[in-house]
Structures are given as structure tokens and as C-alpha cells.
C-alpha angles and dihedrals in degrees: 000000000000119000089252091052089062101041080056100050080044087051103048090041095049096047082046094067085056094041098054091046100164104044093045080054091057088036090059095035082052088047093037091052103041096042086039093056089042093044082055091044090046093047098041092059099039078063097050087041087055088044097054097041084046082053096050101039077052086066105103122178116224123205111196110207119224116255094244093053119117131207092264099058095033085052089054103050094047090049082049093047093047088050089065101109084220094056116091099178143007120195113180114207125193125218089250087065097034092060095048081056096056106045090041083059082046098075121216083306089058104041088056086047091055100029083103093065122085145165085281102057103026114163097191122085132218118283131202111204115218124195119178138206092239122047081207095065102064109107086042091065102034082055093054084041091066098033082066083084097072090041084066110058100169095054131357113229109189123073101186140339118216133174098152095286095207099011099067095041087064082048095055089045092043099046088046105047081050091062092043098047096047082042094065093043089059100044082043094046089043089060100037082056094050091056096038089047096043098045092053083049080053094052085048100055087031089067087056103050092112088057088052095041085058094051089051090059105050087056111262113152118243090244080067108044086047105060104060089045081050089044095056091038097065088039107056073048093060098047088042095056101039082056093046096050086037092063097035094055090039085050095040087047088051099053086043095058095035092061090034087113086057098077087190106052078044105055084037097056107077113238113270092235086072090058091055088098095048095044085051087049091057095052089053089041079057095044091051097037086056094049094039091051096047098045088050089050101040096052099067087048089053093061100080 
């Protein structure tokens, strides 16, 4: 194909867009609602997504040292702790400041309640604070935590070992069943899209069969005939996607800034410079389903 060949198949399929007004109105609505409806859906669970891997990385392991532990022992068993490869971080807090924690959540109430207690007669122990890579993770370790006693004959350092036994293991089913359920709605809406959006491509051709039966005729090839219609398909797919990524991050920018006194639903929502990719995604996913539309429609017209 020479360069003029295609400036003129550029040509024909971008004044067609023009020249078929209405049904390139009904093509990019079509595009504009299926890929809307899938951008919300997309963007709805890749929040939910954030908002669960924010939850588990949320899960910490404590490890509650026994009274009569020194700082030798207690030293040991948090190096030994931190040398665990599923382990990401170790803090280790005092009952001093275990204490000080305490009464400050406590609120004024609180303060007067546990103003009794003191270095002196502390009744808190010391507390080493575990955090892992994986969420996962999380019973495994607390399990080799507290295996650490039997590794320690002469004294047993650790008291008790708790991470919401029970309680974490219906998080991580929860937050999973969440990402595999909005998981299945967007590759289902994706597909439902394709076909709505191609079979409305296919009206569209189909109400110019008699243009293409006359080209055929008078002896164009169907290489020809194909590339403006391919030409117009991709793009009536590209206006229809950058609409359609243009309304979903005004909109998204709007909701952001409309719940901005809230701190928690903001902190909650994830920045919009982190759905860039997807919104570029969208516009792709608008581009192919037009080609492939159009090539789909215009085949069954070239056999005549």
C-alpha cells in the first residue's frame, strides 16, 4: 500500500464518521456506556482491593514477654524473632511505654482510672511488636513465636503470643473472596462490553451494505473496501474511550474532593494518579473492540 493509498483510506474513514452522523452517535454512546459501567466497576474493586491489602498489612503479632525476663534474654529472642525470613519488622515496646499508650487511648476517664499505676507496680509486660511480608503469613509465625519457649530450657521468655487467632483467618477469607468476586464482574463486564459495543459496529456497517455491495461491483478489492471501514472503526473506539476516561476521572476527582472534609473515605479512596494505567487500558480496550468490530461486521458484506 503507497503512502497515498493510505491518506486516502484515512481520508474517506475519517469524513465517514462525519458522514454517517447518527449512527456514529449511537456507535460512541454504545462505546461511552459499556466501557463507563466497566471503568466504575474497575475502579470500585481496585478500592476495595486497596482497602483490604491496607486491612491485612494492618494485622501485627504481639509477643508478650514474660515479668522475670532480662534484657539478655529479651534481646535474644527479638534478634531471633527478626531473623525469621517471614518477618518484615520487630519493635520492641516497654511497659513503661506500654502503659503511657494505654492511658493516652484512654482518653481524660481513663488517665484518672490508671493514674494508680507506676513504674513500681506495673501490671503490663513487655511487648515485642511483629509485623510480616506476607499477611498470610501470619499464624505461621505466631506459631514459630511461641515455639521459641521450648527452644529456651533454662527460662521461658515469652508469656503469650496473640494476632486475633479466629478472627484474622475470616479477614483473609473475606478480603479474598472480595478480589475474586469483583474480579469475575470486570472480566464478565469486559466481555459483555466487546459484544454490546461490536454488535452496535455491526448495525452500523450493516446499514451500508448496499455502499459496499456497489464498491464491490465496480471492481474495488476487498483490501480496499476494508481499510476505511477499519479506519472509522478504531476511530469511533478511540473517541468513545477517551470520553469515556475523560468522565470517569472528572467524576472520580469530583467524589474525591466532595468527601475531602471526611479524613477517613479519603484516606480510604486510592490517588487518581495510580488509575492513569487503567484509564489508559480502557482507551486501548476501545481502540481493539472498534477494529475488531469492524473487521468482524465488514467480512460477511465483502463476500458478494
Amino acid at each position: 500500500m503507497t503512502f497515498n493509498t493510505f491518506l486516502r483510506h484515512l481520508r474517506v474513514g475519517f469524513n465517514s464518521i462525519f458522514r454517517n452522523g447518527w449512527m456514529t452517535v449511537a456507535s460512541v454512546t454504545s462505546i461511552v456506556v459499556s466501557l463507563f459501567v466497566l471503568g466504575v466497576f474497575i475502579i470500585l474493586v481496585l478500592n476495595v482491593n486497596a482497602l483490604a491489602d491496607k486491612a491485612d498489612k494492618q494485622v501485627q503479632i504481639r509477643a508478650y514477654l514474660n515479668l522475670n525476663v532480662d534484657q539478655k534474654l529479651r534481646e535474644k529472642v527479638q534478634n531471633e524473632i527478626s531473623a525469621m525470613p517471614e518477618v518484615s519488622k520487630v519493635q520492641f515496646i516497654s511497659k513503661e511505654q506500654g502503659l503511657t499508650d494505654f492511658r493516652n487511648s484512654m482518653g481524660d476517664e481513663g488517665k484518672e482510672l490508671l493514674e494508680g499505676f507506676s513504674k513500681d507496680n506495673n501490671p503490663l509486660p513487655d511487648t515485642i511488636m511483629v509485623e510480616v511480608i506476607e499477611p498470610t503469613t501470619v499464624p505461621f509465625v505466631a506459631q514459630k513465636i511461641e515455639a521459641l519457649n521450648t527452644s529456651h530450657t533454662e527460662q521461658q521468655p515469652i508469656m503469650k503470643v496473640k494476632y486475633g487467632k479466629g478472627t484474622i483467618e475470616t479477614l483473609f477469607k473475606v478480603t479474598r473472596l472480595v478480589r475474586n468476586i469483583g474480579f469475575i464482574f470486570v472480566a464478565g463486564l469486559a466481555v459483555m462490553s466487546m459484544f454490546l459495543i461490536s454488535n452496535t459496529i455491526r448495525v452500523t456497517i450493516l446499514a451500508r451494505r448496499r455502499e459496499i455491495s456497489i464498491m464491490k461491483l465496480v471492481g474495488a478489492t476487498n483490501y480496499f473496501i476494508r481499510w476505511p471501514f477499519f479506519v472509522e472503526g478504531t476511530l469511533i473506539g478511540l473517541i468513545g474511550s477517551v470520553i469515556t476516561v475523560a468522565l470517569l476521572f472528572v467524576g472520580y476527582d469530583r467524589l474525591a474532593a466532595s468527601i475531602g472534609s471526611d479524613f477517613t473515605l479519603q484516606m480510604s479512596l486510592l490517588p487518581l494518579s495510580q488509575l492513569w494505567q487503567w484509564g489508559g487500558l480502557l482507551i486501548v480496550l476501545g481502540v481493539l473492540i472498534g477494529m475488531w468490530g469492524t473487521t468482524l461486521s465488514i467480512r460477511k458484506f465483502l463476500k458478494v
